[in-house]
N, C-alpha and C positions, 0 to 999 in steps of 0.2 A: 504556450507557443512552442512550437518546435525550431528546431534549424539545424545549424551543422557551421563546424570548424574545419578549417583548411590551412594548415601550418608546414611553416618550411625552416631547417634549420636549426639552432638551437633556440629552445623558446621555456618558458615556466608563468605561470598563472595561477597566481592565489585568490580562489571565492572565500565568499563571505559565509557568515551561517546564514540558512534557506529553513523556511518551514515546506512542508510535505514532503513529496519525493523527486530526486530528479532520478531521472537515468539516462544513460549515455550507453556508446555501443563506439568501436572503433571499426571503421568500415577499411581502414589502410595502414599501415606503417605503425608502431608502439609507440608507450609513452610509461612513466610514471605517475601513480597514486597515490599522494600521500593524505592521510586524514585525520583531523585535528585527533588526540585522545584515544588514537590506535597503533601501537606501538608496529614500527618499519612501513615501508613503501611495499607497494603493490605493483608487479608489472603486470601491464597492459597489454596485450598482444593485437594481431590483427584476425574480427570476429568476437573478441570477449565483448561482453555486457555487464554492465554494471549500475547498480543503487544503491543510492545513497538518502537512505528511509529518516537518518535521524537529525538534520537540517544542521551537523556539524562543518566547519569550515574545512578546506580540502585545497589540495593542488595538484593538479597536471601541469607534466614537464616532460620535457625531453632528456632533463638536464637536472638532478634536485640540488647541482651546486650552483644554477646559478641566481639572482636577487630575482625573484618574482614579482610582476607584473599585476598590480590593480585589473580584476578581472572587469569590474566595472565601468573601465576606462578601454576596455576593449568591446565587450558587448551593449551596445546599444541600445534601450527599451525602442522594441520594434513591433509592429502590429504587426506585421506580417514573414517574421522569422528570417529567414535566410540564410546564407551561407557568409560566414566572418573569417577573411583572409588577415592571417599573420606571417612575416617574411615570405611573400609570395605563393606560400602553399607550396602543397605539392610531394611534402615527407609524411605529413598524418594529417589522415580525415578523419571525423569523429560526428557522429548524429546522436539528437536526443531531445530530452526533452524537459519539463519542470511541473509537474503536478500537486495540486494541492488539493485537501480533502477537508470536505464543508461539514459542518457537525460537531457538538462538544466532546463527542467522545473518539474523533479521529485520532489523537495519542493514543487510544489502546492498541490498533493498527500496528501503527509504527514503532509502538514500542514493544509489538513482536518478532518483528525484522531486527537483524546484527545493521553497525552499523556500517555493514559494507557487506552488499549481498551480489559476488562477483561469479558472474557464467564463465567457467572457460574450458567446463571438457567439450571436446568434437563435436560429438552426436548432442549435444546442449546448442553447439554453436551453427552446427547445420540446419536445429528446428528457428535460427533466428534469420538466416543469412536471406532468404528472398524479402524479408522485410527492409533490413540495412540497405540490403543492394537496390529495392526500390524507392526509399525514400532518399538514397544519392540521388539517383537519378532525378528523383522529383525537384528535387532544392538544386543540381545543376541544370537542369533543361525545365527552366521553370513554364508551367500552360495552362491555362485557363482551371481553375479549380484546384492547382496544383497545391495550396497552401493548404486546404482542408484536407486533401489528402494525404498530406505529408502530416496534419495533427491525429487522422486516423492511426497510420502507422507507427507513431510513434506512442500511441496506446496500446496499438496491436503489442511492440515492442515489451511496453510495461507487463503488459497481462501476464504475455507468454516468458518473460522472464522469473515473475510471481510462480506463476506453476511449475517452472523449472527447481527455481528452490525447496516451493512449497515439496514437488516428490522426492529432494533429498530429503526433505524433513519425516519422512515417511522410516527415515533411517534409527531414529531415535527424538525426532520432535516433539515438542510437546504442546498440547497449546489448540483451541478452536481452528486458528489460520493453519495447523499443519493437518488436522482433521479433517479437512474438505478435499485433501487428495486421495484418501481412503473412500472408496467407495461407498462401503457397507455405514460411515460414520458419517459421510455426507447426504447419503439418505436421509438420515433420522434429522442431521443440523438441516437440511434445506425443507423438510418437511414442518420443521418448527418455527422456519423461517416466515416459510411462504403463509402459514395458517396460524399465527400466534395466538387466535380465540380460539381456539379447538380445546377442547378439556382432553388434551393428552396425556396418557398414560404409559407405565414405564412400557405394558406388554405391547399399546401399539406402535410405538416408536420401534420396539426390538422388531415386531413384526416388517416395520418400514425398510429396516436394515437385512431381515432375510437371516435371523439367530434368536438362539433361544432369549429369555429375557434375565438370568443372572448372568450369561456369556454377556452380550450386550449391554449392560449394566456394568461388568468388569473392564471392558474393553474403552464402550467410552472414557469411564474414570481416568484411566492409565491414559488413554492417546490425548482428551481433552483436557482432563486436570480438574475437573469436578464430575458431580452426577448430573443424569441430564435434566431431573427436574429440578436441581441448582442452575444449570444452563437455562434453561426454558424462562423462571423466573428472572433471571438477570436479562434478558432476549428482551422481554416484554419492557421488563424497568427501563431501559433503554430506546426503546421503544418510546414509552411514553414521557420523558424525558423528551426528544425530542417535539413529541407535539404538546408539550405545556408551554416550548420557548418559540415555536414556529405556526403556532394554529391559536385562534381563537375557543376552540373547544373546552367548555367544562369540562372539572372534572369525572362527573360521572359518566359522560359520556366517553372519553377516555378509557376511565375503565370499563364500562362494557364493553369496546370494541378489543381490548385486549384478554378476553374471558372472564373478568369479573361482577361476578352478580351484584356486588355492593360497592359503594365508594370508600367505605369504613375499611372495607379489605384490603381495596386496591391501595387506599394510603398504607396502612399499616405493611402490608408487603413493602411499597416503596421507598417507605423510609428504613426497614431493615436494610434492605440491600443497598440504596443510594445514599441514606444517611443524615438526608432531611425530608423534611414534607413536601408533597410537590406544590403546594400553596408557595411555601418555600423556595421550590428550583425553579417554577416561575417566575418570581421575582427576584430573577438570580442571585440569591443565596445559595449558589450551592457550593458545596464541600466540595474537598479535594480530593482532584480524581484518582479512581484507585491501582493500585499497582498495575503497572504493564506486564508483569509475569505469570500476570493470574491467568492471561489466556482466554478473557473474554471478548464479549462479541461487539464489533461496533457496526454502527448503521450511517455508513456515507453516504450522504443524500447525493455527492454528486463527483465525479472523478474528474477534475477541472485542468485540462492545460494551463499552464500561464508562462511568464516569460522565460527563459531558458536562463 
């Protein structure tokens, strides 16, 4: 669910801890940011964007000395979003939203994101502003369909704020999620994406990226944080992972849809890198998932609004 805040005065609001992502945008007037577990406050301006990937607790205020307000006592579980006045509005607007990601291995995701991924150079904040300035409008002149498309925008919002990070990360990131702002790197990761049965090879992936294949080969290492046929294997286990706990399918069927000629293989891969059987992660036993800094790849089935 999307919506939007409309505050007047002095005011302060403490959330709770949230799983997924929310994000928020201020479309008027400032505020403060403060976030469980991150040391000082964050101002807010009017036009920054902000996520908050790691479901720690947080507040917005005008004010960080004054006794914050139960955010839940203020927001409402609402189907259909809207705009929540406090002291009358009218000093800070704020739009956004509350997303969640379906899938066991959406923690890898998020725990590639800081836990506060804030937009606030200019030319950042100008590729956002027809978005903000639209979904005001939508949530104050509400019209026929206007709640769906105030939930579009407000992914619009997400996305393009991901790729605003993601090409800081291009600065020195590291990691699969900072790899797909690179062109030449998102070749090769979207080609292995889109085709995981293909029997790839290091030289056709380099060819996919347009470089030779020990360039290519160094390059991924360094930007992604492993080799790509250490990626490609973890891509698929993952992969299959999901459809042992979401599909009916054998498993040899399984693995042959992810390139494996044998089931003997495809287990023996899977339990190298996942760490039990998939007889096993079917029957959810599975092990604990594995570090967030390794930089691997997850598969969201599905990028879910929900309540704000």
């Amino acid at each position: 669910m999307s919506g939007g805040f409309d505050a007047g005065g002095k005011w302060s609001i403490q959330f709770p801890q949230h799983e997924g992502i929310k994000c928020y945008a201020v479309v008027s007037g400032q505020c403060w940011l403060l976030v469980e577990g991150v040391p000082g406050a964050v101002r807010l301006k009017t036009g920054d964007c902000f996520l908050l990937p790691r479901g720690r607790p947080f507040r917005l205020a005008s004010d960080l000395t004054l006794t914050p307000i139960d955010a839940l006592t203020l927001f409402p579980a609402r189907p259909n979003g809207g705009i929540v006045s406090y002291n009358g509005g009218g000093d800070y607007f704020g739009v956004g939203g509350h997303f969640a990601l379906t899938g066991q291995h959406a923690g890898i995701l998020l725990g590639m994101l800081p836990p506060i991924v804030h937009i606030q150079k200019e030319s950042d904040k100008a590729a956002l502003r027809w978005s903000l300035e639209r979904m005001r409008q939508e949530l104050r002149e509400p019209q026929p369909g206007g709640f769906l498309v105030a939930q579009h925008l407000a992914t619009m919002m997400l996305v393009q704020a991901l790729r605003l990070h993601l090409a800081e990360g291009l600065k020195g990131g590291v990691g699969w999620l900072f790899a797909l702002a690179d062109k030449q790197m998102s070749a090769a990761i979207s080609s292995m994406h889109d085709d995981p049965a293909h029997r790839w090879t290091l030289q056709e992936l380099a060819e996919r990226a347009g470089m030779s294949r020990s360039t290519f080969a160094l390059k991924f290492k360094e930007t992604v944080g492993k080799s790509p046929m250490d990626y490609l294997t973890r891509w698929r286990m993952l992969l299959a992972g999901d459809r042992l706990t979401t599909s009916s399918d054998p498993i040899s069927v399984i693995a042959l849809s992810l390139g494996y000629e044998s089931e003997s293989a495809f287990s023996t891969a899977f339990k190298r890198t996942i760490g039990c059987s998939p007889r096993q992660y079917s029957r959810g036993r599975t092990p604990a998932p594995p570090s967030h800094s390794e930089g691997e790849a997850v598969r969201a089935n599905r990028l879910e609004p929900v309540a704000v």
